[in-house]
C-alpha positions in Angstrom: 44.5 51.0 -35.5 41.3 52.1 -33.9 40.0 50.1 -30.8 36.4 48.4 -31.1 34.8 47.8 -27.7 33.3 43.9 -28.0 31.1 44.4 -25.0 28.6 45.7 -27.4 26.6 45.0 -30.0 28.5 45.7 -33.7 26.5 46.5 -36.9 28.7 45.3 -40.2 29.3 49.0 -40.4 30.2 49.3 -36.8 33.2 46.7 -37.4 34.9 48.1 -40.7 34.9 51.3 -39.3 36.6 50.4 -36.1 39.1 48.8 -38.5 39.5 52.0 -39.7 38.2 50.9 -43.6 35.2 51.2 -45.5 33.9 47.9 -46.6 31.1 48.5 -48.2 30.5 46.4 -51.5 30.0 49.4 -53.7 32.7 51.2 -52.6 35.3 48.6 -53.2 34.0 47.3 -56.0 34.7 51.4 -57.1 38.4 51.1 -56.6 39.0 47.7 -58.9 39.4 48.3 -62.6 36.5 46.1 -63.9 36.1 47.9 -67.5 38.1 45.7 -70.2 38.6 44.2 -73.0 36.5 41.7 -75.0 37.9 37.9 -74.3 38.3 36.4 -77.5 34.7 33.7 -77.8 34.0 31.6 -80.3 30.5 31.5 -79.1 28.7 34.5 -79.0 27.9 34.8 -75.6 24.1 36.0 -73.6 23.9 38.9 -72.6 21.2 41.1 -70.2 20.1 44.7 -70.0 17.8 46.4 -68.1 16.5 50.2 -68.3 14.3 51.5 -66.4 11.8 55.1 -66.5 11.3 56.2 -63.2 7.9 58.5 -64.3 6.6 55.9 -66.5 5.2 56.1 -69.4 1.3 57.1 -70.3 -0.5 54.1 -70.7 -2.8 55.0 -73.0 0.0 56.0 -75.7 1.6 52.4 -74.8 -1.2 49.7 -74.6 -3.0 48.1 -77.1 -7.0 47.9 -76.8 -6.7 43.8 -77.4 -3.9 41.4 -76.7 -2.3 39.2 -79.3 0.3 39.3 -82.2 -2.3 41.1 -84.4 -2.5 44.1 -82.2 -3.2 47.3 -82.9 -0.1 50.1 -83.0 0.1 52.6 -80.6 1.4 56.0 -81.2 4.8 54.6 -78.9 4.5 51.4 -80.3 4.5 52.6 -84.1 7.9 54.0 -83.1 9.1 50.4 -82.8 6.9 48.9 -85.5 10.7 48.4 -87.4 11.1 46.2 -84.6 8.0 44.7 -84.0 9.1 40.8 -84.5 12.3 41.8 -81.6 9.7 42.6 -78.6 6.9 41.6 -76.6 4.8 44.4 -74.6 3.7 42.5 -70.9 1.1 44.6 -69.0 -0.5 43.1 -66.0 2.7 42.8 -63.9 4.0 43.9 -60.8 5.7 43.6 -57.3 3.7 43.3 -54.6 2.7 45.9 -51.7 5.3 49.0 -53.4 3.8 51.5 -51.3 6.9 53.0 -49.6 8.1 55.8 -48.1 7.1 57.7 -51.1 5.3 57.7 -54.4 8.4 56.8 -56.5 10.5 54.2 -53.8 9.3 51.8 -56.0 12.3 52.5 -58.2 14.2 51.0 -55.4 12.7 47.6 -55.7 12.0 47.4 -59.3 15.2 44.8 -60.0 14.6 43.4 -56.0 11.2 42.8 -55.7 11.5 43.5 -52.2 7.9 44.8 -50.3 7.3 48.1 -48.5 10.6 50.3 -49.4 11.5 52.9 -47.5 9.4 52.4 -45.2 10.5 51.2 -41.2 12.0 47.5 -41.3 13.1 47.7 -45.2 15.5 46.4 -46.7 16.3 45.6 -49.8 18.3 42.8 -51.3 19.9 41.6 -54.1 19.1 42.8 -57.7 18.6 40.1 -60.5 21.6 42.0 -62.2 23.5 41.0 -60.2 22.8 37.5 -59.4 23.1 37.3 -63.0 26.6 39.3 -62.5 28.2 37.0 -60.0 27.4 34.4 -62.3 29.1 36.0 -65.2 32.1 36.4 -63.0 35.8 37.3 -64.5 33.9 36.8 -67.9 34.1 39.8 -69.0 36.7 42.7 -67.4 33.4 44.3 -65.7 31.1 41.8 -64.5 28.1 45.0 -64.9 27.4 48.4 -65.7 25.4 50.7 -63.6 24.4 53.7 -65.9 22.5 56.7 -65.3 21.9 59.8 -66.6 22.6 62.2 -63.7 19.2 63.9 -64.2 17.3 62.6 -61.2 16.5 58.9 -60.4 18.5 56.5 -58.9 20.3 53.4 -59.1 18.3 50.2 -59.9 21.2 47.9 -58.8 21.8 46.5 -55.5 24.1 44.2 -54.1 24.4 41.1 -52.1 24.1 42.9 -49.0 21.0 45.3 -50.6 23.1 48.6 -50.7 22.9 50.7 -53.5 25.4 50.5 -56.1 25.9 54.1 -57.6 25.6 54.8 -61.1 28.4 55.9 -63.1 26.8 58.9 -65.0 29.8 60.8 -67.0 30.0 59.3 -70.6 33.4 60.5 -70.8 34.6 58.9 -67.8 33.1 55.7 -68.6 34.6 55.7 -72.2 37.7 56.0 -70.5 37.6 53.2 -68.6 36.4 50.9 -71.1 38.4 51.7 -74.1 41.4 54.2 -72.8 44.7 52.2 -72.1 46.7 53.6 -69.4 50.7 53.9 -69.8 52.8 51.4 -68.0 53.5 53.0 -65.4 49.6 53.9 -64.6 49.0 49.9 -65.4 51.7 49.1 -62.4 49.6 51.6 -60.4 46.7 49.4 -61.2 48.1 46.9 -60.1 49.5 47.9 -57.2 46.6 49.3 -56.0 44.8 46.2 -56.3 47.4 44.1 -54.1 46.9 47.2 -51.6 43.2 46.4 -51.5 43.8 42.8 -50.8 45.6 43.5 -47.8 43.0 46.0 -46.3 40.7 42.6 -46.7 42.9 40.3 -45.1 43.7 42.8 -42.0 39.6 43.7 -42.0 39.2 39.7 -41.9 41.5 39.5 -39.7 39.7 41.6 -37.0 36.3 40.4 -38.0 37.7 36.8 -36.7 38.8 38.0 -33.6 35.5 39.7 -32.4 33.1 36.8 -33.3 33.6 34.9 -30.3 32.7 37.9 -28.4 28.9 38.4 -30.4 25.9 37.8 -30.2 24.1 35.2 -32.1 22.4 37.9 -34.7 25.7 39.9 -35.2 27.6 37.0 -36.1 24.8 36.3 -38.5 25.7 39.4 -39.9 29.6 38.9 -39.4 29.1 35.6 -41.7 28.0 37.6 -44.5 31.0 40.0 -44.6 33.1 36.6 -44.6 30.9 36.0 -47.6 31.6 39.5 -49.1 35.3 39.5 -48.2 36.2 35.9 -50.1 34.3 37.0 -53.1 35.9 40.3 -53.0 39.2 38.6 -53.0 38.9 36.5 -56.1 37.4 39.8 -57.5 40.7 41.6 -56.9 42.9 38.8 -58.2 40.8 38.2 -61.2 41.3 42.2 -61.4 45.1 41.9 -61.7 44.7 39.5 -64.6 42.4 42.0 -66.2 44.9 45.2 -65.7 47.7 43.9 -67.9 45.3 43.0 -70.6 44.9 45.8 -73.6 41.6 47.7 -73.9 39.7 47.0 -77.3 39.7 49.8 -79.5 36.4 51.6 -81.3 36.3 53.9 -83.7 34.0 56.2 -81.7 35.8 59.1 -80.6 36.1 60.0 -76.6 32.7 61.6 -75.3 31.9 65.0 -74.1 30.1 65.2 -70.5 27.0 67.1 -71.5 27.1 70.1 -69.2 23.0 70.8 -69.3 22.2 68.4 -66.5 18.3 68.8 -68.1 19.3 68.1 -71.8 17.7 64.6 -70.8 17.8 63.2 -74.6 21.4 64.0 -75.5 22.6 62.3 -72.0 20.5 59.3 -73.0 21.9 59.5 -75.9 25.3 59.0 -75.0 24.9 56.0 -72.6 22.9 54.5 -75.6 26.3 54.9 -77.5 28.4 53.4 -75.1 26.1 50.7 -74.0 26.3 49.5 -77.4 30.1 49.9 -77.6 30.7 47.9 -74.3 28.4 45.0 -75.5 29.7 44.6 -79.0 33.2 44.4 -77.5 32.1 42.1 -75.1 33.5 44.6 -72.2 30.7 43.4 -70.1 27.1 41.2 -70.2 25.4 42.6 -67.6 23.9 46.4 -67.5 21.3 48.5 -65.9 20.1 52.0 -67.3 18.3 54.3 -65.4 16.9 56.9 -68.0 16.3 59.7 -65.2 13.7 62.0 -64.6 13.7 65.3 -62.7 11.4 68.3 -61.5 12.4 70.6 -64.2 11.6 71.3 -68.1 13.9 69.1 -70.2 16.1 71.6 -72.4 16.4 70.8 -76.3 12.8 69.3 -76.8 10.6 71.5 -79.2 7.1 72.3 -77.7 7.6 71.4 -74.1 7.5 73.5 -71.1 6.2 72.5 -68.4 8.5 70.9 -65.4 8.8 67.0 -66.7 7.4 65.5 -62.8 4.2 68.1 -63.2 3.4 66.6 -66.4 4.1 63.1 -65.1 1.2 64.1 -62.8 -1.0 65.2 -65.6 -5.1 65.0 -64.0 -6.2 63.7 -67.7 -5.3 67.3 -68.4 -4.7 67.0 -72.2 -2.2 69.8 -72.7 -0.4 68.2 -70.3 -0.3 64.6 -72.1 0.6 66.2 -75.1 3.5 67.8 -73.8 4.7 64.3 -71.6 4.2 62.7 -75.0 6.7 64.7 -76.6 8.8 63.9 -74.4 7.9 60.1 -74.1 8.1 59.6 -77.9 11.7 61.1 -77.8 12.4 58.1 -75.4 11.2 55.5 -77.4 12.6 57.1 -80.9 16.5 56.4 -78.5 15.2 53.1 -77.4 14.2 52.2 -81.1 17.6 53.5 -82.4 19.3 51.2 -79.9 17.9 47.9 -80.9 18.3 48.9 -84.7 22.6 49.5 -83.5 22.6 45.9 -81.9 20.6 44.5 -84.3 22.4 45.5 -87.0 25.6 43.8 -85.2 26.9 40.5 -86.7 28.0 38.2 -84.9 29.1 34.4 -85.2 26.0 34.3 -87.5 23.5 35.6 -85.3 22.8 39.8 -84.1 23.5 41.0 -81.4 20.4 41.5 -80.2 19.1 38.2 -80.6 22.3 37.5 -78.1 21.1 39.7 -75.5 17.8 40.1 -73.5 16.6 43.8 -73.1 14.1 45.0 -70.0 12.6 48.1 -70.9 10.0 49.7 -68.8 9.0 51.5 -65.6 8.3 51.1 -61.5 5.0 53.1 -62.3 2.0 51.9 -64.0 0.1 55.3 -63.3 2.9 58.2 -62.9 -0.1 60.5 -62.3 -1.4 58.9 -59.4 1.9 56.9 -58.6 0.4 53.3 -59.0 3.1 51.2 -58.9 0.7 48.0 -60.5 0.1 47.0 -64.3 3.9 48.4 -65.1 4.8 48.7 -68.6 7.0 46.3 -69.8 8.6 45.7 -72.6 10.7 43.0 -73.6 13.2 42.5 -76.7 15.5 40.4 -78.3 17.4 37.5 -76.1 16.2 35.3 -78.8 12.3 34.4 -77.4 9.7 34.6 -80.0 8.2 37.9 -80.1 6.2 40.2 -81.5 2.8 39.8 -79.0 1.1 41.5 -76.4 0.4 39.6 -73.3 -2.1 41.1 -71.1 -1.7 39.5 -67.8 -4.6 40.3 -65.3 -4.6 43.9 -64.7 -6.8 43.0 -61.0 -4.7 40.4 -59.8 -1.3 41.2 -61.5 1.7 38.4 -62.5 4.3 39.0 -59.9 7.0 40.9 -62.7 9.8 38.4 -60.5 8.2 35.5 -62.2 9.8 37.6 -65.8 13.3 37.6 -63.9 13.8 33.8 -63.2 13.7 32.8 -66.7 15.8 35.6 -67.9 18.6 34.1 -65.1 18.4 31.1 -66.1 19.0 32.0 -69.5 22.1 33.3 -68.7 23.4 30.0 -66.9 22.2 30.8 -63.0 20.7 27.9 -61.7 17.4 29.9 -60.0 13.4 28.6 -59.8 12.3 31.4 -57.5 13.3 35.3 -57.2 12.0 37.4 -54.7 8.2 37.0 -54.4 7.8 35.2 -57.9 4.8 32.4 -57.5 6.2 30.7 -60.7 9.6 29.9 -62.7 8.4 30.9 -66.1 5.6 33.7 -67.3 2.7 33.3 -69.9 4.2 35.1 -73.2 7.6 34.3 -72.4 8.1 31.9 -75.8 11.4 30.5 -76.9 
C-alpha cells in the first residue's frame, strides 16, 4: 500500500489516493448495480423528475401577457393545451447571484442553489434530487437516474459532497441495466464485486482512522464527512446485494439503439423520454434528472433549421433567428407533451401515474440571448397539486426557485423547511 506522509495537510482526495482507491461518491456509486426491479406496492408510491434546458427557452413564445387560470395560450403552451389542467407555468423565479465563471455555470447550480459557480471559492453542494434520493433509499433498485443526452450540457445532479454525478447517456446501455437479467454466473459476479467494494471501504476507513489524530482541525472536518460517505456507502452496497439476486421486470419495449448522430438532438430525447417512462411505470426508481442538452452545432433531422443551435440561442431580437430557435423549441415541448400524455395515460391503483409523480421542467436561463440567469421558465406538472395557472412571481425581485424545491421534498417524505437560499417553505401557486 502506498505511504501517506501525516506531517501535512490531506485533502479528502489526498487520503483515498494514498490508499491507493478512488472514493469519490460518483465513482462508486458507478460500480454498484442500482437499476432493478419494481418492489411489489400496494400503494402507488411519489415520485420526482426534473429536466432541465440548458439554452432556455424564448420567453416570449412561453409567457402569457396576464397571470391566472384564464390565460391566454402561447404558441409553446398550445402544445400542452391537452394538458393544461396537469401544469402550472411559474415565472419570476430564480437563484440568487448565478453569475459564474461563465454565461451558462448556472446549469451547475440549477438543482443546488448554490451562489457564484465556477467562480474562486465555489462550491457546490447537494442537489434536491438527491436529498430526495437518500430519502428514497433501497426503495427502489436505483435510488436515481441521471440522464443526458450526450449533446452538450451537463449533469444537474450533485452529491453530498457537491461533485458532479455523470450522466448515463447511452439508451441502450441503460435499458440494459434496468430491464436485461444477467446469467448466474454474471449475478455471482455482481455479487462478488459488491463484497469486493465493501472491503476497499473498510481498508479506506481503516486508514482514514489512523491519520485523524495526526490533522488539523479543518481536515478532520473534512475526514468526518468521508466517515459520513463511507457508512452510507456501506448500507448502499449491502442493500445492493439484496437487489442483485432479484429478477429485472420485463417491458415489452424492445432493447434501444444508441443513436450514432451525436446532433440528432430530438431522436436522443426521444429515447430517454422512452425509458424514463419505462423505469417509472415499473417502479425501477422515483427519482430522475434529465438534462435535454444543447450544443454549438445545427441539430440534424429538424426541417427548416440551419443555423448552429447556441448562435440562435443568442438571437439579438433577430427574427430569422427566433424562428429557426422556435423550430427547434416547439420540437421540445411536442416530446415533453408526449411524455405526460405516456404517464398520464398509466393506471395505477386508481390514480395516473402522473398524478403520482411531480415533474420540473424548465431552464437555468431566463434570457439565453443575453444569458440572464433570472425570471427562469418553469414549468411544473402533475404530483397531484392543483394546476392549470400561471403564477407570475415578481420579475424585479424574483421568488428564490429553492422556495419550489422544499415543498416538492417534503412531498416525498423528507422532513426539510429550508433548501439552499429559499426565504420560505412553500411558494405562492404551489396549491394542493
Amino acid at each position: 500500500m502506498t505511504h501517506i506522509s501525516t506531517n501535512r495537510a490531506l485533502s479528502r482526495r489526498s487520503i483515498l489516493k494514498g490508499s491507493g482507491i478512488a472514493l469519490a461518491l460518483p465513482f462508486l456509486d458507478a460500480m454498484s448495480p442500482v437499476f432493478g426491479k419494481a418492489s411489489n406496492i400496494s400503494k402507488s408510491p411519489k415520485r420526482f423528475v426534473a429536466m432541465n434546458a440548458a439554452l432556455g427557452f424564448h420567453g416570449p413564445n412561453l409567457f402569457p401577457e396576464k397571470e391566472g387560470r384564464d390565460y391566454l395560450g402561447t404558441p409553446y403552451l398550445k402544445i400542452l393545451e391537452d394538458f393544461r389542467s396537469d401544469f402550472t407555468l411559474f415565472s419570476g423565479l430564480s437563484h440568487a447571484n448565478q453569475q459564474g465563471s461563465s454565461g451558462h455555470a448556472s446549469e451547475m447550480t440549477w438543482l443546488t442553489g448554490v451562489e457564484r459557480p465556477g467562480l474562486a471559492g465555489f462550491k457546490n453542494t447537494i442537489s434536491i434530487d438527491q436529498v430526495i434520493a437518500r430519502k428514497m433509499g433501497a426503495s427502489t433498485r436505483f435510488p436515481s437516474l441521471n440522464l443526458g443526452t450526450g449533446g452538450g450540457g451537463q449533469s444537474i445532479s450533485w452529491d453530498a459532497n457537491g461533485v458532479s454525478i455523470p450522466c448515463q447517456a447511452s439508451p441502450s446501455k441503460i435499458y440494459r441495466e434496468l430491464f436485461v437479467q444477467g446469467t448466474e454466473k454474471e449475478v455471482e459476479q455482481q455479487v462478488n464485486n459488491l463484497d469486493r467494494g465493501k472491503s476497499i471501504l473498510d481498508v479506506v476507513l481503516g486508514d482514514a482512522k489512523s491519520l485523524r489524530s495526526n490533522l488539523g482541525h479543518r481536515d478532520k472536518e473534512k475526514l468526518d464527512q468521508y466517515f459520513s460517505s463511507v457508512r452510507e456507502l456501506e448500507i448502499r452496497l449491502e442493500q445492493n446485494k439484496e437487489w442483485a439476486r432479484k429478477p429485472k421486470p420485463d417491458v415489452s419495449y424492445e432493447e434501444p439503439k444508441d443513436v450514432q448522430d451525436r446532433y440528432d438532438l430530438l431522436s436522443r430525447q426521444r429515447l430517454m423520454y422512452d425509458l424514463m417512462t419505462l423505469a417509472l411505470k415499473t417502479d425501477s426508481t422515483r427519482v430522475i434528472t434529465f438534462s435535454l442538452g444543447a450544443f454549438n452545432a445545427v441539430p440534424t433531422n429538424i426541417d427548416g433549421v440551419k443555423t448552429d443551435w447556441h448562435n440562435l440561442s443568442h438571437h439579438g431580437k433577430d427574427e430569422n433567428k427566433i424562428d429557426e430557435l422556435e423550430i427547434i423549441e416547439k420540437e421540445e415541448f411536442s416530446l415533453f407533451a408526449k411524455f405526460l400524455g405516456d404517464l398520464k395515460s398509466h393506471q395505477e391503483n386508481g390514480s395516473s401515474l402522473l398524478t403520482n409523480t411531480a415533474i420540473l421542467f424548465g431552464s437555468n436561463l431566463g434570457n439565453a440571448s443575453s444569458h440572464d440567469w433570472r425570471n427562469l421558465p418553469i414549468i411544473l406538472a402533475g404530483g397531484g397539486y392543483r394546476h392549470g395557472s400561471y403564477v407570475a412571481h415578481d420579475s424585479q425581485d424574483n421568488t428564490p426557485l429553492s422556495n419550489l424545491f422544499v415543498p416538492l421534498a417534503q412531498r416525498m417524505g423528507v422532513s426539510i423547511d429550508r433548501f439552499g437560499k429559499s426565504t420560505k417553505s412553500s411558494i405562492r401557486g404551489l396549491e394542493s
